[in-house]
Every structure is written in structure tokens, then in C-alpha cells.
N, C-alpha and C positions, 0 to 999 in steps of 0.2 A: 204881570199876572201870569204863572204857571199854566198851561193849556193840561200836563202829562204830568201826573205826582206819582211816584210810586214812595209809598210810607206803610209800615207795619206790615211788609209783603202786602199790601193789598196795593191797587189801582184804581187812583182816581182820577177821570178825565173833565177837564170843564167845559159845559154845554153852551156851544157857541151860539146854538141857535137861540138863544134866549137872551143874549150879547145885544145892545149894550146896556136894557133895562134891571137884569135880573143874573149876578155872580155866579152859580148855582155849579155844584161838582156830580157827576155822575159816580156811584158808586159800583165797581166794576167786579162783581162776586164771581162772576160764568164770562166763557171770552163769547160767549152767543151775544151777552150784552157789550162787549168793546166791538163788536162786528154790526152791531145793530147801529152803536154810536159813528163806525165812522159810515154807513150805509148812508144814514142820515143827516150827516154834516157837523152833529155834534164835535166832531173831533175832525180838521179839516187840513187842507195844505199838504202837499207832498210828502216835504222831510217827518211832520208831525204824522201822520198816518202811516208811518212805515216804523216808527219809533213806537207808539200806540198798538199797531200789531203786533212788534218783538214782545211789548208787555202783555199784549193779551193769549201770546203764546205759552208766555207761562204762568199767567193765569188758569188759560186749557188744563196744564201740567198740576197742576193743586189739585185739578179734578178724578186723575188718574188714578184707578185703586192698584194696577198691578204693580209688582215688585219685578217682571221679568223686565229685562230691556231690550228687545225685540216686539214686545208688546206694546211697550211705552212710546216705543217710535213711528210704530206704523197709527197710532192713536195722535201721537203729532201731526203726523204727517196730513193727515184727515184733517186734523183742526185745523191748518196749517191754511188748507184746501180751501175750506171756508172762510177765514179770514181773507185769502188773497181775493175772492171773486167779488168782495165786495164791491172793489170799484177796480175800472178795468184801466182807467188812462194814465194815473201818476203812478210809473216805475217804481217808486220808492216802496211802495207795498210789498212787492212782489221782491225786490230786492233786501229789502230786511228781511224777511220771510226766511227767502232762497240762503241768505247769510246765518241767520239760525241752526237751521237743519242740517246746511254743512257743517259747520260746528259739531253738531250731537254728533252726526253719523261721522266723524272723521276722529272722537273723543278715545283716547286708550279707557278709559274710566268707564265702568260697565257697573255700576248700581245706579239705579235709579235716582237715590238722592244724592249722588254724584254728577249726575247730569242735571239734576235739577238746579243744580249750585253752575255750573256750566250758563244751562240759560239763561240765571239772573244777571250774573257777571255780562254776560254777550248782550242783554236786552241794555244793559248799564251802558256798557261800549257803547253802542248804536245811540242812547239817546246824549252821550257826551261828546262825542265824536262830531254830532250834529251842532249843536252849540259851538265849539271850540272852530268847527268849517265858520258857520255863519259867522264869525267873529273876525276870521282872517278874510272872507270873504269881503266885509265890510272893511278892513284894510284896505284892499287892493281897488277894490270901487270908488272909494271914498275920492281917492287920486283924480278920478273922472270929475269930479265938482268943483265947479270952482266956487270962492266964496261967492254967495248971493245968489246961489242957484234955485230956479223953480223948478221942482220937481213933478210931471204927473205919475201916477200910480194905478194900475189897474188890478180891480178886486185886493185880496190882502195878500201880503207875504212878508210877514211880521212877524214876532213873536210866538203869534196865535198860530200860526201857522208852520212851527218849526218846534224843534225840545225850546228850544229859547231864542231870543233876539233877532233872528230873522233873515230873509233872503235879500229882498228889495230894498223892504224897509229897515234891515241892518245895516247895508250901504249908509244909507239918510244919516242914522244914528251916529255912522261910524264918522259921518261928517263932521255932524253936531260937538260929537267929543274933540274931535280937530281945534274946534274953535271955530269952526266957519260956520254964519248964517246960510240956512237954507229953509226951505217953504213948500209945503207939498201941496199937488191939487189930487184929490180924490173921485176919480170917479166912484159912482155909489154901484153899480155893478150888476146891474138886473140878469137872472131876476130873481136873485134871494140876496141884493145889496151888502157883500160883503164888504165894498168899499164907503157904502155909508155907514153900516153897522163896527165894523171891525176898524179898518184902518183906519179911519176917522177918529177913534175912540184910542185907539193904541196913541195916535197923535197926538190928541189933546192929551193924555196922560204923561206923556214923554214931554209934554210943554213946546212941540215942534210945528208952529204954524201951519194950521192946516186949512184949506178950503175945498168943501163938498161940492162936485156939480153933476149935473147930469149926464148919464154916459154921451149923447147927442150932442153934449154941448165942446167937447173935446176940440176939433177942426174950429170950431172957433176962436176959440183962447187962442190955439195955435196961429191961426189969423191974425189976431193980433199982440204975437210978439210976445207973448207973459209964460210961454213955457221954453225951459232951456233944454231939457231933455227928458224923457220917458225910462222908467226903470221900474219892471215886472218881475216875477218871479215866473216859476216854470214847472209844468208837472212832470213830461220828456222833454227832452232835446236827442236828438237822431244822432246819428253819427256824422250827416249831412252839416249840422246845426241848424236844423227846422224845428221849432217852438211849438209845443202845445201848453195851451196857458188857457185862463177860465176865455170863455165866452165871449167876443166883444173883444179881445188883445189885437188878434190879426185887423180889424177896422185901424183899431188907435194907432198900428203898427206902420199902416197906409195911408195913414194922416200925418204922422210926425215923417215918413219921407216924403212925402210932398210938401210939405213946408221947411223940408231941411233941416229935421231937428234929429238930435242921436236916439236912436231907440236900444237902451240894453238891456240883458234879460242877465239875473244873478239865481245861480242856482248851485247845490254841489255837484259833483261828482256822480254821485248816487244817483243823479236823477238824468244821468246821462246814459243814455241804451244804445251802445255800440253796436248791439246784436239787430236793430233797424237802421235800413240803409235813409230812409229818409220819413217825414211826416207823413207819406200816403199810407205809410204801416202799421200806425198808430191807432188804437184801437178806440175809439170816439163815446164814451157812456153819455146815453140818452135819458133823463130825467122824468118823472111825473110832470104831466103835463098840467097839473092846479100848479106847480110853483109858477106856471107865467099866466093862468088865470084867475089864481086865487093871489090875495095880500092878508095876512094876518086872520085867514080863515073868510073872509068877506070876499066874494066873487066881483075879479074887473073885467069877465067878458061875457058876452050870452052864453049859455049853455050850448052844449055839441059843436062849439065853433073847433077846426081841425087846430093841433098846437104839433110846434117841431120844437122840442126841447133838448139839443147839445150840451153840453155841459164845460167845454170845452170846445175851441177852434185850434187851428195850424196856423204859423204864423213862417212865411219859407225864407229860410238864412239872408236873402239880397236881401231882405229889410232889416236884418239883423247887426248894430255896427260893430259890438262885442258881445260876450260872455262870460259872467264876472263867475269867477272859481277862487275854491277855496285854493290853487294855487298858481294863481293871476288871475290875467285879462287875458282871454283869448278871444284872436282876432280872424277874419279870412286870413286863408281858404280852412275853413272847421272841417273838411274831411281831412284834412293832412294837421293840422293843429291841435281837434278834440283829438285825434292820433296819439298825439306826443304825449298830452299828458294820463289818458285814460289807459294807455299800455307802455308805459315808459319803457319796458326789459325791449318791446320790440324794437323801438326808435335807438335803444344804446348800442 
């Protein structure tokens, strides 16, 4: 299932939150509506919400009546503005964005529909570049499995969650294709369940053994014995190699090393932010506080009770055993290793 279509110059995103009762595409005419979509979750996942912005960048661009190009950039640059504030904690927004603009502003080509042809191309890059990562990615991960692996997963990092095929759950895939039996457990992911909703569903679709459990009930499976390793995806990674992942990562992160199981996080490039020394830098978005007292519109707690809604936790490298890239496994020590591959010119 496509999460990002771009067809007939137009933009269509599919609303996740309405996943996995109701197929349903957002029709994306104004990038005010791809900004609302990913505000909202409708359009979710690092890689996918930084791919989803480059398109709703030039969406913005469709809107633009000047012909001057000085005009037309500082009118990007604006939109550009709003699209990034949507959400503060997965890099990848801010980095397609940032990837964009340098594009325009660095262009010999100075008409407007010359740059607009620019953007399309550049928004195309970015969401193909992401799929062909996630594919090598799941290469290189896949190695980590052996056959007959149980896998747990926290929240989604799937298809849905990327232009295509996936972070965590590309690893899985890329196993599957190997020929090797593997088995996923799902946490459901409070508290808007995208690992019951989403990964669950990407699973069964893919035909790859899945079982749903409660985020609480993790350390215990671990207890006894039925999981072989943990494989999340990631919003940042620091320069450190400190994880910021949905909600509820850093618990499962401190359960699988106390029971001695591998914890890895797969993620690209993109969503690595050399420019933070470590997770305390990371900017943490804090939620409407009805997603943990409300379900499905129907209220689960008294009124005026106080809610802390993170959206996201730190999860800090010693729990970390790799980091699967699109080119490897990278292992400690991540300040000298995400080095090597993240600035290659410096390390030659």
C-alpha cells in the first residue's frame, strides 16, 4: 500500500489514522493541507514525512502567482517555514526541506518554471532515494537474522512509514525474501496504537507471522525466551548514537538488555543529525493530551485528570548493539563510526 502518490502533478497522501478499517487518500490541493496531514499523523514516520514535505513543497509552488524568482523563493522559503514546524523531533523533515531550498537557491536557472521543474525532479530524488536506502538497508540487516527469528517491533517502521518498504520492518521483509522463516511480535504502541494498527496490518498483508501484545507485556515474553532480538526504527540518531524513537522504545530498549537480547535500530542516513552531540539535544514534541484520555472519541479517564503526552523518548547508545544503514551495520563506538560514514571526505 502506497502511503505518498504523486500522479497528475497532484498529491496524494493515505490517512493512516483511519488505518486499518478505512483505505482512504487525502487529496492534497494547498501544502496548508499536507502540513495539517502530517501535524496529525495522517502521514507518519520519519523518512515518509520528510518525502511528504519535499512534495508538499511543491505543491506550495503551484500556488505561487509570481513570475519574478526572488519572489518565488522568499515565498518558498515561508512555506517551507511551516511545513518544517510541524513536528519538531524526526530530522528528516527538516532535512528534506533544508535539501530543497539548497537546490532552488544554488539553481543557474532563473524562471520560475524552471525551478519548478527543479523541485519536482528533487521532491522525486528524495522519495526514490528513500525506498532504494530502505532496500539496501534491509540487506544489510537481514544478515543479523538467523533463520527462525522472533522478532519484537516497537510502533511501525514499515512501508507506511517511509516512500516505500521500510526501516525495521524492511530488515523483516528483506529476510523473508532470503528464504528465512521469521515471526514478529507487535507491540500495539499507546497511545495512538500504531503497532496494533499499522504494523500488524502491513504483517498480515505481507503474510509474515505476526502477534499483537501489549506494550506491558514485552519483559515478559522476554522472560521467557520467545524473543530473539528487537528491531525499531528511528526519528534521530545523534552523532553519539542516542535514539529517539516513538514513546515506550527506551523501556523495551532496557528490557531486552536485561534479558540479553540484541536491541537494533534501522534507520538512513537522513535521519542521522551530526549537528547534536547527543540525545539531550533533541527536541521532544509533546502531544494533545485526549490521545491518552480519549480512544476512538469515547473518554478512558475522569475529566481534568493532569496528562504528560511525549511523543517520543531517548533511548542512549549503551543499549544500542548496532545501527543498520543503508550502507552497513554500524557498530560502537557511533561517535567515531556514525563519523565515517556520515562524512566520508573527512575520515579519507
Amino acid at each position: 500500500m502506497d502511503s505518498i502518490i504523486w500522479e497528475n502533478n497532484r498529491l496524494r497522501l493515505l490517512d493512516q489514522t483511519k488505518l486499518p478499517e478505512t483505505i482512504e487518500y487525502i487529496e492534497c490541493d494547498d501544502y496548508r493541507v499536507v502540513a495539517e496531514a502530517i501535524k496529525r499523523l495522517s502521514v507518519r514516520g520519519a523518512p515518509a514525512i520528510g518525502a511528504a514535505a519535499a512534495y508538499g513543497l511543491v505543491v506550495g509552488a503551484q500556488k505561487i502567482d509570481s513570475a519574478d524568482r526572488k519572489v518565488f523563493l522568499e515565498r518558498l522559503e515561508a512555506i517551507a517555514g511551516e511545513l518544517g514546524a510541524t513536528r519538531p523531533t524526526a530530522v528528516n523533515l527538516r532535512w528534506a526541506l533544508e535539501r530543497m531550498m539548497i537546490r532552488l537557491n544554488t539553481a543557474d536557472e532563473q524562471s520560475v518554471e524552471e525551478l519548478y521543474k527543479i523541485m519536482l525532479e528533487e521532491a522525486h530524488a528524495i522519495f526514490n532515494e528513500d525506498v532504494q536506502s530502505n532496500r539496501r538497508m534491509g540487506e544489510f540487516g537481514q544478515e543479523l537474522l538467523p533463520d527462525g527469528s522472533r522478532v519484537l517491533t516497537h510502533c511501525n517502521a514499515g512501508a507506511l512509514a517511509t516512500a516505500g518498504y521500510g526501516t525495521a520492518l524492511g530488515v523483516i521483509r528483506a529476510a523473508k525474501e532470503k528464504g528465512k522463516e521469521v515471526s514478529v511480535f507487535a507491540d500495539e504502541t499507546r497511545p495512538l496504537l500504531q503497532g496494533a494498527r499499522l504494523t500488524s496490518w502491513e504483517m498480515v498483508q505481507e503474510g509474515i507471522p505476526v502477534t499483537l501484545i501489549t506494550d506491558g507485556m514485552a519483559g515478559y515474553l522476554m522472560s521467557k525466551k520467545k524473543i530473539d532480538c528487537v528491531i525499531v526504527g528511528a526519528d534521530r540518531i545523534t552523532a553519539n548514537g542516542d535514539v529517539a524513537n516513538k514513546i515506550g522504545t527506551y523501556g523495551v530498549a532496557v528490557l531486552a538488555n536485561c534479558h540479553d537480547i540484541p536491541f537494533y535500530v534501522a534507520a538512513p542516513l537522513s535521519t542521522i543529525d551530526m549537528r547534536l552531540s547527543s540525545g539531550n539535544d533533541i527536541p521532544i514534541e509533546e502531544r494533545d493530551p485526549k490521545e491518552v484520555t480519549h480512544h476512538g472519541g469515547q473518554a478512558m479517564a475522569p475529566e481534568g485528570v493532569q496528562v504528560w503526552n511525549p511523543a517520543f523518548d531517548v533511548t542512549p547508545n549503551s543499549l544500542v548493539k548496532a545501527i543498520i544503514t543503508e550502507m552497513g551495520v554500524v557498530y560502537p563506538p557511533y561517535a567515531e563510526n556514525l563519523a565515517k560514514i556520515c562524512n566520508p571526505k573527512k575520515e579519507a
